[in-house]
C-alpha positions as CSV (number, residue, x, y, z in Angstrom):
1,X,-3.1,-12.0,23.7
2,X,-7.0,-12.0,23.9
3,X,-8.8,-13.2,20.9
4,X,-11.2,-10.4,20.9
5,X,-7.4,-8.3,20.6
6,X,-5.4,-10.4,17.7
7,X,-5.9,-8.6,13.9
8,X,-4.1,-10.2,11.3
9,X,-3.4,-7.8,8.2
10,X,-4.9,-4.7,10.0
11,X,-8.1,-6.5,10.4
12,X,-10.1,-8.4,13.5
13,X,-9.0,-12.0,12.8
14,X,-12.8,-13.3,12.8
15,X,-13.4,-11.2,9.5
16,X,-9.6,-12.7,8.5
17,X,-10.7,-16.2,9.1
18,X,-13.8,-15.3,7.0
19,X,-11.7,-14.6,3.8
20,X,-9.0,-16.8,4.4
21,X,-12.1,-19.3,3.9
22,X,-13.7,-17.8,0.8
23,X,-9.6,-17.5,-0.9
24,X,-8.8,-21.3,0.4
25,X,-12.2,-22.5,-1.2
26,X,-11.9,-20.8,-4.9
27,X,-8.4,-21.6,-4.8
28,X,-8.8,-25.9,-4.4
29,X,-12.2,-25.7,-6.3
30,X,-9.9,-23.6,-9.2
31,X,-11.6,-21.1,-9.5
32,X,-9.7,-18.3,-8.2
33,X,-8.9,-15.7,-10.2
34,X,-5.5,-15.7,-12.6
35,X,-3.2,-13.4,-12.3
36,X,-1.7,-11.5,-9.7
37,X,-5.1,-10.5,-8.2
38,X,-6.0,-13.9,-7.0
39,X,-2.5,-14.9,-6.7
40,X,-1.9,-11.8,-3.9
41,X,-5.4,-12.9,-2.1
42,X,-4.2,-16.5,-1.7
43,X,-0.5,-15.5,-0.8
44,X,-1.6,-13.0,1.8
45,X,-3.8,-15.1,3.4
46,X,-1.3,-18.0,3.6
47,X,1.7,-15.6,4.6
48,X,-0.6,-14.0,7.2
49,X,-1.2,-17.3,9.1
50,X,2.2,-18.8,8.5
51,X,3.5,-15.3,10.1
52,X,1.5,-15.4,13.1
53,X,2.9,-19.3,13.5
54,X,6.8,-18.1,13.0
55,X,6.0,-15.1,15.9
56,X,4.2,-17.2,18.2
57,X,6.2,-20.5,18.7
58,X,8.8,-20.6,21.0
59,X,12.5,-21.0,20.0
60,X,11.5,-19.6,16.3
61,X,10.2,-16.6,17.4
62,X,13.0,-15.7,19.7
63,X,16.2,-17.6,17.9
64,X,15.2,-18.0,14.7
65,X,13.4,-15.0,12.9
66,X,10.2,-15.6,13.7
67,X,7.6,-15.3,11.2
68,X,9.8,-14.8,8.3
69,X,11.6,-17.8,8.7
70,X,8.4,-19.8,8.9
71,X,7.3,-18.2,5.9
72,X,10.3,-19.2,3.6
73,X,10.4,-22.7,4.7
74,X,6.7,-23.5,5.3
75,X,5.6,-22.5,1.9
76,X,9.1,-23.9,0.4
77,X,7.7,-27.4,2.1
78,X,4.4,-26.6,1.0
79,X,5.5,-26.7,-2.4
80,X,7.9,-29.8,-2.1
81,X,5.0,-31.9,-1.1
82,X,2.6,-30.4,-3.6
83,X,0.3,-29.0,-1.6
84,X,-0.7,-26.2,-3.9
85,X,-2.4,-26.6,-6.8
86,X,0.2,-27.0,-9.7
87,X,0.0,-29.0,-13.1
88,X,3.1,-30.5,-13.8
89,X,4.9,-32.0,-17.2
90,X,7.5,-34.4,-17.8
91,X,10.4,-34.7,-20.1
92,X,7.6,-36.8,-21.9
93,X,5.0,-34.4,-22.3
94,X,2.7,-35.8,-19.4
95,X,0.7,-33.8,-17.5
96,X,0.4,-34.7,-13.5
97,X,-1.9,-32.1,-11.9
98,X,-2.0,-31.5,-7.9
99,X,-4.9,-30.3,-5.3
100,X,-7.1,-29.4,-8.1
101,X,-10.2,-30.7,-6.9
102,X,-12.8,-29.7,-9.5
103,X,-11.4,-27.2,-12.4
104,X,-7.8,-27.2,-13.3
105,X,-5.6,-24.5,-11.7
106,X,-2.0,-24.2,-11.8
107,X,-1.5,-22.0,-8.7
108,X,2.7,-22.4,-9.1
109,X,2.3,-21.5,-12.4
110,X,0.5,-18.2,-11.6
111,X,2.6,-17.4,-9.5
112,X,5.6,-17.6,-11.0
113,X,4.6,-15.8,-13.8
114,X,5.2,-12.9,-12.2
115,X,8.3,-13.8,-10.0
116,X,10.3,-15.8,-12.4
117,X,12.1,-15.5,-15.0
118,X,12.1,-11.8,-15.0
119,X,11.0,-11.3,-11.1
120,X,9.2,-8.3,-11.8
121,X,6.8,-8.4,-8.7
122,X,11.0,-8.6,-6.9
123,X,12.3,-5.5,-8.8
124,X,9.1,-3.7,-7.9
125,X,9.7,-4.2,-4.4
126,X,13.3,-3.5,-4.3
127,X,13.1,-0.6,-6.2
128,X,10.7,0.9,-3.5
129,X,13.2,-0.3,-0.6
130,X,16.4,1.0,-2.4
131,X,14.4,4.6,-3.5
132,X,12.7,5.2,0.2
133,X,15.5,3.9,2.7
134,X,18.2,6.0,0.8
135,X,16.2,8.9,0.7
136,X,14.8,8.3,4.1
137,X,18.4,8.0,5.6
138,X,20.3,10.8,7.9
139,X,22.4,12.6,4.9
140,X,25.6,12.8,7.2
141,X,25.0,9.3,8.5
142,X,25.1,8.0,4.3
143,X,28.2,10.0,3.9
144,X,30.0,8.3,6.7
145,X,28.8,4.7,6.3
146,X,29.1,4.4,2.8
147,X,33.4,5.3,2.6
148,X,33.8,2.8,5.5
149,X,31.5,-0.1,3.9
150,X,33.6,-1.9,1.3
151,X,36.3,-2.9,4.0
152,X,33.9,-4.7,6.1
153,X,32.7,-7.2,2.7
154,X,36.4,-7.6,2.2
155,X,36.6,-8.7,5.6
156,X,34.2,-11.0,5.3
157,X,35.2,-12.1,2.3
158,X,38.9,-13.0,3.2
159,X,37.5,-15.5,6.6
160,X,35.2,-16.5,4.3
161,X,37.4,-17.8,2.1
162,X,39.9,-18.9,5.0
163,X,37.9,-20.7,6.9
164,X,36.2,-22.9,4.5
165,X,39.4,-24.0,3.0
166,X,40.8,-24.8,6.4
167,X,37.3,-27.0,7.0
168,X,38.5,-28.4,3.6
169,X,41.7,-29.0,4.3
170,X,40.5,-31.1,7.3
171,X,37.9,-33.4,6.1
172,X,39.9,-34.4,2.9
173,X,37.9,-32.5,0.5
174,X,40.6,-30.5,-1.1
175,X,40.7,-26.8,-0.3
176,X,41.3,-25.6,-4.1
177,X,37.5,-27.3,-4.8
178,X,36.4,-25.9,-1.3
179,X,37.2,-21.9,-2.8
180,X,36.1,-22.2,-6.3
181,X,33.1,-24.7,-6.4
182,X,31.9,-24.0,-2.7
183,X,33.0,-20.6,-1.1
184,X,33.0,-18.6,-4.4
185,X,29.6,-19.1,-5.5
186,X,28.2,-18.8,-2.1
187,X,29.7,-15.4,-1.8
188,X,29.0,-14.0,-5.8
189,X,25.0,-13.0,-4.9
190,X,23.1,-15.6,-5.9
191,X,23.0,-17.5,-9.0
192,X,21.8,-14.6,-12.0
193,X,24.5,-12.3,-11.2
194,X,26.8,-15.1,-9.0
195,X,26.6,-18.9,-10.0
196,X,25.8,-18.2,-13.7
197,X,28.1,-16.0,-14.4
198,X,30.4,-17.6,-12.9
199,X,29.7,-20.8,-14.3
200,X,30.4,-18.9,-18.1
201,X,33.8,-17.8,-16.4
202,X,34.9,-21.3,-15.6
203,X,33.3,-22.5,-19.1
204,X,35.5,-19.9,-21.0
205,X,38.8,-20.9,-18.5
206,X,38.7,-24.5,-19.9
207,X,38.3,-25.9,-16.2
208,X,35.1,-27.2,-16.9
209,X,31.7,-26.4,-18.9
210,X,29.6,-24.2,-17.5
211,X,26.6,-26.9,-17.4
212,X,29.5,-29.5,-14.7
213,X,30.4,-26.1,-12.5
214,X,26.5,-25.2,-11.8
215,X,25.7,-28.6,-11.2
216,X,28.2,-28.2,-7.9
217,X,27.4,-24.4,-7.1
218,X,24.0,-24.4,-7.4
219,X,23.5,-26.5,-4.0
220,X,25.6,-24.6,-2.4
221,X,23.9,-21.3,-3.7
222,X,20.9,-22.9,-2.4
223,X,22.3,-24.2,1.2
224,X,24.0,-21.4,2.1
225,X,21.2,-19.4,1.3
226,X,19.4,-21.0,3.8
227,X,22.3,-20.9,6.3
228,X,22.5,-17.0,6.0
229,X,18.6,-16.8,6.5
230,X,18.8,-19.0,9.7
231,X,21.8,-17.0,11.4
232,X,20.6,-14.1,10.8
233,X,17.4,-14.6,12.7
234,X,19.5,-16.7,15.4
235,X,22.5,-14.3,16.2
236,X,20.8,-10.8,16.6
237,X,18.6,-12.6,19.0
238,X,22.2,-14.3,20.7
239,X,23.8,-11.4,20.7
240,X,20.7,-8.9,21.9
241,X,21.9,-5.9,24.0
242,X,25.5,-6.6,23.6
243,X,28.0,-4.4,22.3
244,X,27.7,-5.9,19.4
245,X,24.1,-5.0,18.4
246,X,23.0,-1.9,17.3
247,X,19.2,-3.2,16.8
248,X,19.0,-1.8,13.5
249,X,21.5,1.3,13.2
250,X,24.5,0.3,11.5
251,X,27.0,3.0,12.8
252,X,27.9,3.3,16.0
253,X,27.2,6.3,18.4
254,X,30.9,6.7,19.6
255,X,31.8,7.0,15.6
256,X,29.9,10.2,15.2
257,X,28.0,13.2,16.8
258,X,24.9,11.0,18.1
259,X,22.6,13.7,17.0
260,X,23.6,12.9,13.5
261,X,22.3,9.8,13.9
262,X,18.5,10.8,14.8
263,X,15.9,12.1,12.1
264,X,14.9,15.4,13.5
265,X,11.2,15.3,14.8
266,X,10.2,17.6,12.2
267,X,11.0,15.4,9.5
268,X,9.3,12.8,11.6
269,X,6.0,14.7,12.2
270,X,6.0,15.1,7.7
271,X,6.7,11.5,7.2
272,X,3.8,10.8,9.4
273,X,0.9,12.6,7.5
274,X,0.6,10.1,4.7
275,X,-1.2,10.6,1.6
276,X,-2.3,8.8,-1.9
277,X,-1.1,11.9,-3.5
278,X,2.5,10.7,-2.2
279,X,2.4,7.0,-2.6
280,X,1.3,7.7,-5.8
281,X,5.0,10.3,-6.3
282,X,7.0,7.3,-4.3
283,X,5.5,4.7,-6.9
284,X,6.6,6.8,-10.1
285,X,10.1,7.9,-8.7
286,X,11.4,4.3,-7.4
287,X,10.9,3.3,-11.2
288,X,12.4,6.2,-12.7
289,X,15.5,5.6,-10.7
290,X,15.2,1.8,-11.3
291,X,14.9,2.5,-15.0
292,X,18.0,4.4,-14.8
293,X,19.4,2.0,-13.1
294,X,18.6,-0.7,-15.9
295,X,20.3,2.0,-18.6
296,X,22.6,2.5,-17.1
297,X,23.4,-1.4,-16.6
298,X,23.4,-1.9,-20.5
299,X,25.5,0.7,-21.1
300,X,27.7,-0.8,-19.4
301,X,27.2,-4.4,-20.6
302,X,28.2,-2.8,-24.4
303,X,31.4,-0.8,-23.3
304,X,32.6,-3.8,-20.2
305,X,31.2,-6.9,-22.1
306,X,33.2,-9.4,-19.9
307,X,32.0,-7.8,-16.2
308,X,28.2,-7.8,-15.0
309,X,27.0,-5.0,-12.8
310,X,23.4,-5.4,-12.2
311,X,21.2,-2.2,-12.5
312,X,20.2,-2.2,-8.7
313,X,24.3,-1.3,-8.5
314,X,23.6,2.0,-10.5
315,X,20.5,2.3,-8.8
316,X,21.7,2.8,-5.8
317,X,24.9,4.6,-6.5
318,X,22.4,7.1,-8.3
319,X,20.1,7.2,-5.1
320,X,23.0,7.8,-3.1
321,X,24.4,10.7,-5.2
322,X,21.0,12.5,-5.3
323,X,21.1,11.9,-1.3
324,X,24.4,13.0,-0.8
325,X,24.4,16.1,-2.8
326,X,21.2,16.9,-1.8
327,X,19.5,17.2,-5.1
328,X,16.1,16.0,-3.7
329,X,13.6,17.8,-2.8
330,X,12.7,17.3,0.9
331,X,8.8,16.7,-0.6
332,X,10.2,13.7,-2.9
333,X,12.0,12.4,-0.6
334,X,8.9,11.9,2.1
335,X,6.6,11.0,-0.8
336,X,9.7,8.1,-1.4
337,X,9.8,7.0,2.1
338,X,6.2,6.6,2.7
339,X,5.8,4.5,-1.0
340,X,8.7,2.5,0.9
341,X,6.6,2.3,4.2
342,X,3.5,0.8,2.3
343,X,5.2,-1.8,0.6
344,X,7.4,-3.1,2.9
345,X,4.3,-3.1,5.7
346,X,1.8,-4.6,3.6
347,X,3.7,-6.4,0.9
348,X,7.0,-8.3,2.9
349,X,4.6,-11.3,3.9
350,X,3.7,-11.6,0.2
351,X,7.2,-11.4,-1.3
352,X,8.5,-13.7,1.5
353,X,5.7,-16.4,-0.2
354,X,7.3,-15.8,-3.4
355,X,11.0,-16.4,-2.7
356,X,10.2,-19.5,-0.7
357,X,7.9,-21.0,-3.8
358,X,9.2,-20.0,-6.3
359,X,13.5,-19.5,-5.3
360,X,14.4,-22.3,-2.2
361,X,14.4,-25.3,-3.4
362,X,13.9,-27.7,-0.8
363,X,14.6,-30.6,-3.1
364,X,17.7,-29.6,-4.0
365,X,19.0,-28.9,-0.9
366,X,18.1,-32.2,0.3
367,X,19.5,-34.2,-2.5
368,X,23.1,-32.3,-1.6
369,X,22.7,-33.2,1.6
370,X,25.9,-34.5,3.1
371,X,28.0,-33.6,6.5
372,X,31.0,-32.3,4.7
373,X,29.2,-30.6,2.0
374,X,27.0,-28.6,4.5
375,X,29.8,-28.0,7.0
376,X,31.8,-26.2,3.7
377,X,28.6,-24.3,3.6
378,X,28.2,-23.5,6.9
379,X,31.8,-22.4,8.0
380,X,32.1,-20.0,4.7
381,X,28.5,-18.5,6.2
382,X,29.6,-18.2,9.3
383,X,33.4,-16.8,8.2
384,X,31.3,-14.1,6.2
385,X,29.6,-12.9,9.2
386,X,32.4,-12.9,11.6
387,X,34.5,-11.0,9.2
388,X,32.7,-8.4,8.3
389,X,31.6,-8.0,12.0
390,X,35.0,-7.8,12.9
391,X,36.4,-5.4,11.0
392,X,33.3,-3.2,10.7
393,X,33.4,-3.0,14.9
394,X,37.4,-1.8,13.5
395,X,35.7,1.4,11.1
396,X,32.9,2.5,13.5
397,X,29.9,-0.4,13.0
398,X,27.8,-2.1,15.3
399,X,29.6,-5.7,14.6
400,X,26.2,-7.1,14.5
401,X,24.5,-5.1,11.5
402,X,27.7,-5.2,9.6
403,X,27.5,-9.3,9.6
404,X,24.2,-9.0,8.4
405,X,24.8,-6.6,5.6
406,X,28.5,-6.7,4.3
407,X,28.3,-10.5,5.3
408,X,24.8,-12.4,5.0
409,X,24.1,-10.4,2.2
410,X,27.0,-11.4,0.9
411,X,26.3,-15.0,0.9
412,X,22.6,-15.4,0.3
413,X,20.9,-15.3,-3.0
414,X,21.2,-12.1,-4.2
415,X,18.0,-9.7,-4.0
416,X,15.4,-12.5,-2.7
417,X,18.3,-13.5,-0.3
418,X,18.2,-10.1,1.2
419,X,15.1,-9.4,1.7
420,X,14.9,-12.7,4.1
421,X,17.8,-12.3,5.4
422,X,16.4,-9.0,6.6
423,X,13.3,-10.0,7.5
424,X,14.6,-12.8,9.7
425,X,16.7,-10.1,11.6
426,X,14.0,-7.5,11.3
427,X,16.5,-5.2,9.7
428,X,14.7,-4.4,6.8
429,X,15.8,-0.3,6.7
430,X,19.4,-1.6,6.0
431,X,18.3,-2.8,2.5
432,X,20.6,-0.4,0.9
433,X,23.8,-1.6,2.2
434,X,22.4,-5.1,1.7
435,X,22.0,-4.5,-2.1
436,X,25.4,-2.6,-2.2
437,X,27.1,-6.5,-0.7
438,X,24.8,-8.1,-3.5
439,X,25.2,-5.9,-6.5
440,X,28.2,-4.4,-6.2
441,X,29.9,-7.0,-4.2
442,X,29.0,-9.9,-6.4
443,X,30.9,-8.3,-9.1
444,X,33.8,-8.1,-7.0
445,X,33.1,-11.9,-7.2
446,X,33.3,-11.8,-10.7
447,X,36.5,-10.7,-11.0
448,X,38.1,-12.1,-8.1
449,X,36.7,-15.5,-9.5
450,X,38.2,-14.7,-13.2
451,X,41.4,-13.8,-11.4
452,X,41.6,-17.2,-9.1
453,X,40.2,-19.2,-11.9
454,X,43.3,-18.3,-14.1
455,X,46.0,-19.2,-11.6
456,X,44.4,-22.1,-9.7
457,X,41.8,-23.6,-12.1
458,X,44.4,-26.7,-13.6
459,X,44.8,-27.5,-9.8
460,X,40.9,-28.8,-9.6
């Protein structure tokens, strides 16, 4: 492409490269300003460059999820070799400080203000992807997809399972340790509703204290993370206009009336006139249904004490009701899909920044490091996909989208995991399903791991 051509964030890239400049120098000199507004400036500058590296570089762009993946990891290294400004203290109470050139600026710290512990700049983005893509969906395509889902994450789940054992079995590792320490967390949805919860199960089974079983799952949390991120750039670019890709729809055409699959132009034409007025209406419904969501969720926590159910589980299932009984009005709905447009267009590259600082742990994946341990990893990745491909080709899916969804998102880390999973595949309108494999399928997890825990723990 032509320089005179290339715009990075909607803008000429000379007038880019002018405030990319301006953000880089406040930020070093530490003077940018706290909080989220300086915070978004710097990561949307850095996204925006690391992007345009992922989706023009051979072999990443084309195998390995382009610009997303580069995102993840780039910043993820970034951050391992403290190359953004960050203040850090020791055990001991001393202070080490990092590229802060004149004034002190804790960059990290910033940052993760507002995407750790409580990841509210991740709920608000999730609750705009859940809210619009529901709503936006074909009501009779919903209806369909949603009854033949859950068999698919069971498929998954069972190769999952089988294979890693097997791999276990084979290299002397010991296939009981393989399922429970390995495979179990990688497939419970990260580590606040997977690997610490299940960590408390294992605590209150007497196999071992909760502090022992997260110091094993948490690597693997974290590597097969990274596996699921990776394959799902890599194999819907291997298996590009096969059968078994359905670039982006999840249902297949022979499964239903293919008209039922389109939105009907005049829908399209109303989505297309965007306004404030709606963003505004798309902004205040996604949190009313995630606030719901989060009732509902500690309702639940008081009557079912010993279960977890996040709130994106209600939030959806609520979503879904609304969009299956068609209690929306059509007006809500567009106002819902264009607040989903606007954040996922302008706002991916920044969330992508986020997860990679502040949720992938380079460090830890590197101290884990071993054959064995990342081939136990890799096979229960790569069992997740195949199964749910395989059995969701059996109930009417493109085998490709069902991998990604009832599989990947299965064995990623949770809500962050999602969103890059999605990203690297570019399949970013199937976040519903996604968070139905996370939420809902993690606590299937749960109480798989209670049951296994209870009949095999003693043989660890």
């Amino acid at each position: 492409m032509d320089n005179k051509e290339l715009k990075l964030f909607n803008m000429p890239w000379k007038m880019f490269l002018f405030i990319t400049i301006i953000i880089l120098i406040a930020t070093y000199i530490g003077v940018l300003p706290p909080g989220m507004t300086g915070c978004f400036a710097f990561m949307i500058i850095v996204g925006t460059w690391l992007d345009l590296i992922g989706n023009k570089t051979p072999i990443i762009k084309d195998f390995f999820g382009g610009g997303a993946i580069v995102i993840l990891f780039g910043v993820a290294a970034l951050h391992y070799f403290h190359l953004f400004p960050e203040t850090i203290t020791d055990a001991e109470g001393v202070a080490t400080t990092y590229m802060q050139f004149w004034k002190s600026f804790d960059l990290v710290g910033n940052i993760n203000t507002f995407f750790k512990p409580t990841g509210a700049f991740l709920d608000w983005y999730i609750a705009a992807l859940i809210t619009g893509s529901i709503l936006g969906m074909n009501r009779k395509l919903l209806i369909k997809a949603a009854a033949r889902y859950f068999p698919a994450i069971f498929g998954g789940l069972i190769l999952a399972f089988g294979l890693c054992m097997g791999v276990a079995h084979l290299m002397h590792y010991g296939e009981i340790k393989a399922l429970l320490l390995i495979a179990l967390p990688i497939m419970g949805g990260g580590m606040g509703a997977g690997a610490s919860p299940l960590s408390k199960i294992f605590d209150a089974s007497g196999t071992m204290t909760a502090s022992e079983a997260l110091s094993v799952m948490t690597p693997a949390v974290a590597i097969g993370n990274a596996i699921s991120i990776v394959l799902g750039g890599l194999l819907v670019k291997l298996l590009r206009g096969s059968w078994w890709n359905g670039q982006g729809t999840l249902m297949q055409a022979s499964s239903m009336d293919p008209s039922e699959l389109e939105i009907s132009p005049e829908m399209k034409e109303k989505r297309e006139k965007i306004s404030v007025t709606n963003l505004g209406i798309g902004l205040l419904v996604s949190g009313a249904f995630f606030t719901w969501g989060y009732i509902c969720s500690n309702i639940w926590s008081l009557l079912v004490p010993a279960v977890t159910i996040h709130a994106y589980a209600f939030m959806i299932i609520t979503v879904a009701i609304f969009k299956i009984g068609n209690f929306m009005p059509e007006w809500i709905e567009i106002a819902c899909y264009q607040w989903f447009q606007f954040i996922m267009k302008n706002l991916t590259n920044v969330l992508l920044f986020g997860i990679g600082l502040c949720y992938l742990d380079l460090g830890q994946v590197i101290e884990s490091f071993s054959l064995t341990y990342l081939a136990l990893c890799g096979i229960t990745v790569v069992g997740a996909f195949f199964g749910a491909a395989l059995v969701g080709k059996i109930v009417g899916f493109y085998p490709v989208e069902a991998g990604i969804t009832a599989g990947l998102c299965m064995s990623n880390m949770g809500g962050t995991g999602d969103v890059a999973v999605l990203s690297a595949a570019d399949r970013m309108e199937l976040m519903p399903f996604a968070q139905i494999s996370s939420r809902l399928g993690g606590a299937i997890i749960l109480l798989i791991g209670s049951l296994l825990l209870s009949t095999l723990g003693g043989l660890l």
